[in-house]
VOKOL-392265 format. One record per residue (C-alpha): residue in three letters; x negated, y negated, z negated. Coordinates in Angstrom, 2 decimals. Layout:
<nodes>
  code        x        y        z
   Ala        X        Y        Z
...
</nodes>
This chain:
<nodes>
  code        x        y        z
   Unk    57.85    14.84   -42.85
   Unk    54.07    16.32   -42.97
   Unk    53.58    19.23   -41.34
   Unk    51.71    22.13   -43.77
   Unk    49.38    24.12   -42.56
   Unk    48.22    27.67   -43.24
   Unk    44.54    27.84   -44.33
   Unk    41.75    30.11   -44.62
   Unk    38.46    29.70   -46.32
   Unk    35.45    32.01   -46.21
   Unk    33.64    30.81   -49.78
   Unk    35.12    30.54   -52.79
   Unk    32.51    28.68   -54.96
   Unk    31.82    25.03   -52.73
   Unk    35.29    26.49   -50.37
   Unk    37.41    25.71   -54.11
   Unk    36.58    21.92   -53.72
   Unk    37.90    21.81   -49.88
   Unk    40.65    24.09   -51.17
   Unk    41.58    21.70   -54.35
   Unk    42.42    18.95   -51.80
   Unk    44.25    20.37   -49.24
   Unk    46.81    21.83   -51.83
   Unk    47.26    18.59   -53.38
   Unk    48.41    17.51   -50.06
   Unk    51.10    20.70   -49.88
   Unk    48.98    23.50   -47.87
   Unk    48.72    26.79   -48.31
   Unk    45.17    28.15   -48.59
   Unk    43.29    31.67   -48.87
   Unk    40.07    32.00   -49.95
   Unk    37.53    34.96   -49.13
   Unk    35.71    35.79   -51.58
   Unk    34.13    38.62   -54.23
   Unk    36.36    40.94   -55.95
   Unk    35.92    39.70   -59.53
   Unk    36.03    36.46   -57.99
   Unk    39.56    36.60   -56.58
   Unk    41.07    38.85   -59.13
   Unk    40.01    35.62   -61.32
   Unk    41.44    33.22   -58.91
   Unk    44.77    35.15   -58.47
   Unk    45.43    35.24   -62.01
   Unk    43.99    32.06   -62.88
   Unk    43.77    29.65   -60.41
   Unk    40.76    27.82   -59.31
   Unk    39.47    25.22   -61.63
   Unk    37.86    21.77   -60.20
   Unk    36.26    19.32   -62.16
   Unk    35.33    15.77   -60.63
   Unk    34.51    12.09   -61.96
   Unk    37.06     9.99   -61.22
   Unk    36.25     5.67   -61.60
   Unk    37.28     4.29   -64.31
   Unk    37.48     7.36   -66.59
   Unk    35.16     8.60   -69.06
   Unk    36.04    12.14   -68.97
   Unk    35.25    14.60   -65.44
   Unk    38.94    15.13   -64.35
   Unk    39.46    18.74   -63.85
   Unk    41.96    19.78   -61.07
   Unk    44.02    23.22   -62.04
   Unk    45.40    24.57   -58.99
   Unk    48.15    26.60   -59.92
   Unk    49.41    22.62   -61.29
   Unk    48.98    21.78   -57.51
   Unk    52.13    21.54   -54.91
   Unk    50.06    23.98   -52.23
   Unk    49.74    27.63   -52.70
   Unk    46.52    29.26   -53.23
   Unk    45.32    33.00   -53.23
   Unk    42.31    35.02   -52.91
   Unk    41.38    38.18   -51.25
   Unk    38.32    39.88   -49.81
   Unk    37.36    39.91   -45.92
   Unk    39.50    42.99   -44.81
   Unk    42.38    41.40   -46.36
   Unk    43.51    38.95   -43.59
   Unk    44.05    38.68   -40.04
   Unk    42.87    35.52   -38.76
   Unk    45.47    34.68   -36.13
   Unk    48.20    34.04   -39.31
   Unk    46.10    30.86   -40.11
   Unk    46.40    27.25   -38.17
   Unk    42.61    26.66   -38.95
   Unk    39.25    28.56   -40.52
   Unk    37.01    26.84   -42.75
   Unk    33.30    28.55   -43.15
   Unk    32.31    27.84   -46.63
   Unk    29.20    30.18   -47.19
   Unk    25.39    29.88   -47.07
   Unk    24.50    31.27   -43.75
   Unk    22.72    34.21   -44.81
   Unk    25.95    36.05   -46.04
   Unk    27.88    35.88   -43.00
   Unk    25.99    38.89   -42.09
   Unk    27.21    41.04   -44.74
   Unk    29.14    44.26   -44.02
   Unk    32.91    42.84   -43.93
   Unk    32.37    39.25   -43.84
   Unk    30.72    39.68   -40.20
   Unk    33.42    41.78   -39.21
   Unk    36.16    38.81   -39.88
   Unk    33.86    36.20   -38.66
   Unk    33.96    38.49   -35.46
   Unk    37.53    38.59   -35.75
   Unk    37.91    34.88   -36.22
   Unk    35.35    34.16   -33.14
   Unk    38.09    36.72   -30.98
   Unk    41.08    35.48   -32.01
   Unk    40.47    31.45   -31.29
   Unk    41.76    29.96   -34.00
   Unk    40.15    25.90   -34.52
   Unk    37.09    26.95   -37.08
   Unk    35.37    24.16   -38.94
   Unk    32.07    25.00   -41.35
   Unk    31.45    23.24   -44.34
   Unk    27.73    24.91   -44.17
   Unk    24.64    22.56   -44.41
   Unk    23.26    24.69   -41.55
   Unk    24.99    23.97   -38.60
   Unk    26.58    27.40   -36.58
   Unk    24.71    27.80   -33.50
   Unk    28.49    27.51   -31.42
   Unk    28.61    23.46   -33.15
   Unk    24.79    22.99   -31.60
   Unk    25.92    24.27   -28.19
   Unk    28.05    21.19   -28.29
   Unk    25.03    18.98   -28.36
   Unk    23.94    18.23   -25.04
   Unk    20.10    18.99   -23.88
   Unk    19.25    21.77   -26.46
   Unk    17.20    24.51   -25.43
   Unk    19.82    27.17   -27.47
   Unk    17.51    30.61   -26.91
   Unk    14.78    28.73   -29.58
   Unk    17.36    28.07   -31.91
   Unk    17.97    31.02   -32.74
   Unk    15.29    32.06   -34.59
   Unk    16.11    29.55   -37.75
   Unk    19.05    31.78   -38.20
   Unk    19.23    34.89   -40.80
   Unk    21.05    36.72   -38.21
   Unk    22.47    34.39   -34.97
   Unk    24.19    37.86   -33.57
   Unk    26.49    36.99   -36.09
   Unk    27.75    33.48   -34.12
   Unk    27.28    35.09   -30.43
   Unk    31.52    35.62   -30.32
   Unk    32.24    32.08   -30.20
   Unk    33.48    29.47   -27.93
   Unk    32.24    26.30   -28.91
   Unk    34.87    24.68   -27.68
   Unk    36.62    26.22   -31.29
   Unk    34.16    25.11   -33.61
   Unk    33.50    22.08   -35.09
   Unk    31.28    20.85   -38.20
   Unk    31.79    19.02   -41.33
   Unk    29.10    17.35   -43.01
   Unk    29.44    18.89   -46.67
   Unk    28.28    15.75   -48.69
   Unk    30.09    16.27   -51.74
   Unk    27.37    17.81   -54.26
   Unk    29.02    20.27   -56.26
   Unk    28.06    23.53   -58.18
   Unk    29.14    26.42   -60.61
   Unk    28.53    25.93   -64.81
   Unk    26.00    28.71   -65.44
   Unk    28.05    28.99   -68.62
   Unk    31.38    29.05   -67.28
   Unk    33.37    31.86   -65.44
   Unk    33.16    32.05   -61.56
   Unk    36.97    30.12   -60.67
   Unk    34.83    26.71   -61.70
   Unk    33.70    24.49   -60.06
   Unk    32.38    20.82   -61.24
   Unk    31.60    18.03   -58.60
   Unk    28.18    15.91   -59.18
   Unk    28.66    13.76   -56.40
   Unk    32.33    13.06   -55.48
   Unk    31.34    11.73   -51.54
   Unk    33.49    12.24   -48.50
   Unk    33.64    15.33   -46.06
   Unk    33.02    14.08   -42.68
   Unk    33.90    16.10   -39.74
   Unk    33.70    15.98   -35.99
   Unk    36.39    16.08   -34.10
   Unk    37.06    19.62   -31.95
   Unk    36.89    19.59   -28.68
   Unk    40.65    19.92   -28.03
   Unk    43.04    17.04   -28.84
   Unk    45.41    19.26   -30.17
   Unk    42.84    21.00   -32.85
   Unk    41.85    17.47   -33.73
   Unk    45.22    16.78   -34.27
   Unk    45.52    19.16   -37.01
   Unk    42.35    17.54   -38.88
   Unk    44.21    14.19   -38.52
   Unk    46.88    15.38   -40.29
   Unk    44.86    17.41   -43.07
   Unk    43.13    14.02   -43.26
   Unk    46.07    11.84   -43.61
   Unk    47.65    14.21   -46.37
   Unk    44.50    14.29   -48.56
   Unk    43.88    10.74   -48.56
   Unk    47.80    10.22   -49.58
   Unk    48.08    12.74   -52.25
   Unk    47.99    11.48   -55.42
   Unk    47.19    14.02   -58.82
   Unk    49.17    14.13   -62.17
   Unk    46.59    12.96   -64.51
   Unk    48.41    14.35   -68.23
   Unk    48.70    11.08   -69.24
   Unk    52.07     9.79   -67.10
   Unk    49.85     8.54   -64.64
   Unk    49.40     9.81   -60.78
   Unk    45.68     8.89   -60.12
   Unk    44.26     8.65   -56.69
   Unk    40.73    11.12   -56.62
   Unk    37.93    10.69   -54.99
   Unk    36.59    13.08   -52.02
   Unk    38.35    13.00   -49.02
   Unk    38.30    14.31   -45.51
   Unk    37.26    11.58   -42.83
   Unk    37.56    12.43   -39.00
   Unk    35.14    10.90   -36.84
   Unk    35.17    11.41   -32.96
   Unk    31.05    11.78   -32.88
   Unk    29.68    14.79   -32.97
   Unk    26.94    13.25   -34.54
   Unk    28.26    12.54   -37.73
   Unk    28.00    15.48   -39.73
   Unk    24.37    15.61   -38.71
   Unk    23.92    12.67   -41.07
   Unk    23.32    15.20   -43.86
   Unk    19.78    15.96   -41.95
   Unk    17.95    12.92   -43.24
   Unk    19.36    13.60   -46.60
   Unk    18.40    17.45   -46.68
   Unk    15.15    16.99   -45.34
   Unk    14.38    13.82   -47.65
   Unk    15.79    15.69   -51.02
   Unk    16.88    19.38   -50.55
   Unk    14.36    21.00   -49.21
   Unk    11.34    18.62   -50.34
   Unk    12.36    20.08   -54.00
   Unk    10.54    23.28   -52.95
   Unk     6.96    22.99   -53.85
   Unk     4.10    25.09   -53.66
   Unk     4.27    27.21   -56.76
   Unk     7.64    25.61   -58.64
   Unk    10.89    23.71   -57.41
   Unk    12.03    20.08   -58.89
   Unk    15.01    18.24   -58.86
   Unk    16.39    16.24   -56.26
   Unk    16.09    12.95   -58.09
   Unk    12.50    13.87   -58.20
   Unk    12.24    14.93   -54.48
   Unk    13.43    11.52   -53.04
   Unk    12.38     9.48   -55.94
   Unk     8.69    10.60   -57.01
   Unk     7.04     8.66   -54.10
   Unk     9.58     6.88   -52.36
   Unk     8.24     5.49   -49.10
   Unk     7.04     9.45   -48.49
   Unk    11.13     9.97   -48.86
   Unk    11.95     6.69   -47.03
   Unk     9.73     8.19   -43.93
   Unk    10.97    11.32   -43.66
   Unk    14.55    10.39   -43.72
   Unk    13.79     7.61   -40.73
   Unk    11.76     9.93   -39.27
   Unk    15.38    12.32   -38.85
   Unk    17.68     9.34   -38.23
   Unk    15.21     9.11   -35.17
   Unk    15.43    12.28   -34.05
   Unk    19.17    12.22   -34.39
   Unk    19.31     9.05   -32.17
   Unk    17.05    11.05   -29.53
   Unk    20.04    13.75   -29.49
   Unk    22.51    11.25   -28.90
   Unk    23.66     9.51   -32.16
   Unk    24.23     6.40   -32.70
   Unk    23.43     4.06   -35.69
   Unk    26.73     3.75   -37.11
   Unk    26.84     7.50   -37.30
   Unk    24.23     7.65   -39.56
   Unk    23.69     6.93   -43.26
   Unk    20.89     4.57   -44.21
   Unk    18.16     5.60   -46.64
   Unk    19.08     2.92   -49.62
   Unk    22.30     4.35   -49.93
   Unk    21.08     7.87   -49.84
   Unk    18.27     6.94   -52.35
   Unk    21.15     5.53   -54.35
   Unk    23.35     8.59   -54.88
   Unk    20.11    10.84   -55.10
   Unk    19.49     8.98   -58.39
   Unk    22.34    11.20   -60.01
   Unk    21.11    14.66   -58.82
   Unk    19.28    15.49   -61.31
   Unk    18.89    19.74   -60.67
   Unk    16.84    21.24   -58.03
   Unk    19.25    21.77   -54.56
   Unk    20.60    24.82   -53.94
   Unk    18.33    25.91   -51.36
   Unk    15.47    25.67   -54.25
   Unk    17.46    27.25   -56.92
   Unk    17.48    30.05   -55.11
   Unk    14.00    30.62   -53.89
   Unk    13.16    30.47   -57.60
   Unk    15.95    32.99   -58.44
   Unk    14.01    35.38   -55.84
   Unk    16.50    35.07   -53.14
   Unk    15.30    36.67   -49.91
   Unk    17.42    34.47   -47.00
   Unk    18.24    30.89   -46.98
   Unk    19.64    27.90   -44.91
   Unk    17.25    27.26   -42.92
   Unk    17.79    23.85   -41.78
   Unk    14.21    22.24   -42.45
   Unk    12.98    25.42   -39.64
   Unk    16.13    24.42   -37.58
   Unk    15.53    20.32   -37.43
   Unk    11.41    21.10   -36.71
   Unk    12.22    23.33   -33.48
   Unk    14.75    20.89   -32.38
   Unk    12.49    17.76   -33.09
   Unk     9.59    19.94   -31.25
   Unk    12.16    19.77   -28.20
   Unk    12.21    16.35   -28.12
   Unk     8.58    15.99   -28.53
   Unk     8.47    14.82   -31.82
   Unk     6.46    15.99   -34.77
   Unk     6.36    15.62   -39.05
   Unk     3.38    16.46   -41.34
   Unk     5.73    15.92   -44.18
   Unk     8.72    18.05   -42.76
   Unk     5.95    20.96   -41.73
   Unk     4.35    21.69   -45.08
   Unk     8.07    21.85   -46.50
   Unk     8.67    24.50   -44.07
   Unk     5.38    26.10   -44.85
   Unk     6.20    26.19   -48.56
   Unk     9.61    27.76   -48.04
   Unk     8.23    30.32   -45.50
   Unk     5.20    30.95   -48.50
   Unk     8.36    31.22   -51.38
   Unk    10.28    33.88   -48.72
   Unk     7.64    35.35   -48.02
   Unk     6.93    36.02   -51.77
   Unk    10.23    36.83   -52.73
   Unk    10.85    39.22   -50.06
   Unk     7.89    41.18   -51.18
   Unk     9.23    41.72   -54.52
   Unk    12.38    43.08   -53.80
   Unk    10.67    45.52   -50.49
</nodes>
C-alpha cells in the first residue's frame, strides 16, 4: 500500500496545479495563501483546468471530487514540522512579506525536505552547485536574508515547466494549464528525502481521474525525479530565450513572439545557456534542446509572467536573467543579447518603482 504524505504549499495560484496532482494520488495538502483566497478554496475547492490528448474540451480537475484532502490557510496558520515535505510556490519577491518570511524562517529551522517550484532558484539549491562564488549571488535576489536559515542539504529544486495562469475573468480558486509539460525535480541530498519524491512520483504518474463520462483518463503533467542537479536548470535556456526577452524597451510581447520573431537571435541565446549550464556541470542529456523548446513556445501566445507584471507596474520580480548574467560572468562568459534584456528590465523597475515612491 502507498504511503500518503502530509503536504504544504506556499502559493496558491501555480501551487493549485502541484496540489491537483498530488491529491489525485491520495495526499493531503495545505496551501498558503491570501485570505479571500483560502476562504474560496475552503468552501470551494480549487479548480484546475488542463488539455488532455485526444479531447476537445480543457478537462477541468475539481478537487473536492479528488481522493486527497485539501485546505487553505494563511502563513500563521501552520507549524511546519506537521508536514513530510514543503513546496515553495511563490514569485520570489513575496517571500519577504510580513508572515510569509516568518514561516519560511520557520520551515528553514525546523528541517523539513523543502522543494521550490520558483523559476528563480533559492540561493540554499545554488549552494549545491559546486564552484559558485555565493556572496555575488546575492544581489539578484529581492531580499536573500530571507533564504540565509537554510541548510542546503534540505532544499531541492523543481523545474516548473508546466505554463499555467489565472482567467482574468474568473475567480481566484482557478487555475487553467497552457502547457501541460512535466515537473522535473532534483533529487535532495538525502536518500531518504528522495525517497519521499519517488513515491509522490510513482503515485501521480499512477493516478488515474474520473472523467464524467464512465471513463478514468490518465492526465498529463507529472512529477519526474532526476538524480542531476542540473535538471531543473533546463528552464534557463527557455526563460532567457522567451520569458524575459518579452520585455522590451517601452512595451512587453508574447512569448510566441519572443522566441519566434527572429529565430536564430532565440536559437543563440538558448545555446548560449545550455553552454553555460554545461560549464557548471550539466550534462547534455540534462538539458532540453532548442527545437523542442521552439516547438511548445509556438502555443504561448501571452506575454510571461515576469512581463505581465512589469507592465502592471510591479516593483520586484524574478530575477533570473540578473541571476544567469552574474553566474555566466563567473565563468567568464558574456551575452549582448542576455545584457540588454537585463538592461530593459532594470529600465521597466526602475520606472515602475518611481511611480509608486
Amino acid at each position: 500500500m502507498q504511503r500518503t504524505y502530509n503536504i504544504l504549499i506556499m502559493g496558491a495560484s501555480y501551487g493549485s496545479l502541484l496540489a491537483a496532482k498530488l491529491l489525485a494520488a491520495g495526499h493531503t495538502v495545505k496551501l498558503i495563501c491570501l485570505p479571500a483566497e483560502a476562504d474560496l478554496i475552503n468552501e470551494e475547492g480549487a479548480r484546475v483546468r488542463m488539455p488532455v490528448r485526444g479531447r476537445d474540451a480543457l478537462v477541468e480537475i475539481d478537487t473536492r471530487n479528488l481522493p486527497g484532502k485539501l485546505s487553505a490557510g494563511g502563513p500563521a496558520s501552520v507549524n511546519p514540522a506537521d508536514y513530510d515535505l514543503v513546496a515553495l510556490a511563490m514569485q520570489e519577491p513575496q517571500y519577504r512579506a510580513p508572515g510569509v518570511r516568518e514561516l519560511l524562517e520557520a520551515v528553514a529551522k525546523s528541517k523539513v525536505p523543502c522543494m521550490s517550484i520558483m523559476n528563480m532558484p533559492p540561493l540554499p539549491y545554488l549552494a549545491r552547485i559546486p564552484g559558485l562564488q555565493m556572496d555575488q549571488l546575492r544581489s539578484a535576489f529581492t531580499d536573500p536574508s530571507v533564504w540565509d536559515s537554510f541548510d542546503p542539504k534540505f532544499m531541492t529544486l523543481c523545474s516548473p515547466d508546466p505554463q499555467a495562469f489565472r482567467p482574468p475573468e474568473e475567480k481566484v480558486n482557478v487555475l487553467q494549464v497552457r502547457l501541460p509539460t512535466n515537473f522535473k525535480a532534483a533529487r535532495f541530498d538525502s536518500d531518504a528525502n528522495t525517497a519521499i519524491l519517488r513515491d509522490l512520483e510513482a503515485g501521480v504518474a499512477a493516478a488515474r481521474f474520473d472523467a464524467g463520462d464512465g471513463t478514468r483518463i490518465e492526465l498529463p503533467v507529472k512529477l519526474k525525479v532526476h538524480d542531476s542537479i542540473f535538471v531543473p536548470l533546463a528552464k534557463w535556456s527557455m526563460l532567457l530565450a522567451g520569458n524575459y526577452r518579452c520585455v522590451q524597451k517601452d512595451s512587453v510581447r508574447t512569448i510566441r513572439e519572443a522566441v519566434h520573431t527572429d529565430l536564430e537571435a532565440s536559437r543563440a541565446v538558448y545555446n548560449w545557456v545550455v553552454e553555460l549550464c554545461k560549464k557548471l556541470g550539466a550534462d547534455e542529456k540534462d538539458l532540453v534542446p532548442f527545437e523542442k523548446y521552439a516547438k511548445a513556445a509556438e502555443s504561448l501566445q501571452s506575454p510571461s509572467s515576469a512581463a505581465r507584471a512589469l507592465a502592471a507596474g510591479a516593483p520586484n520580480i524574478e530575477r533570473v536573467d540578473r541571476l544567469v548574467q552574474i553566474i555566466a560572468k563567473q565563468k567568464g562568459m558574456q551575452n549582448a543579447e542576455l545584457d540588454r534584456t537585463v538592461a530593459f528590465v532594470d529600465e521597466w523597475l526602475e520606472k515602475n518603482r518611481r511611480k509608486a515612491a
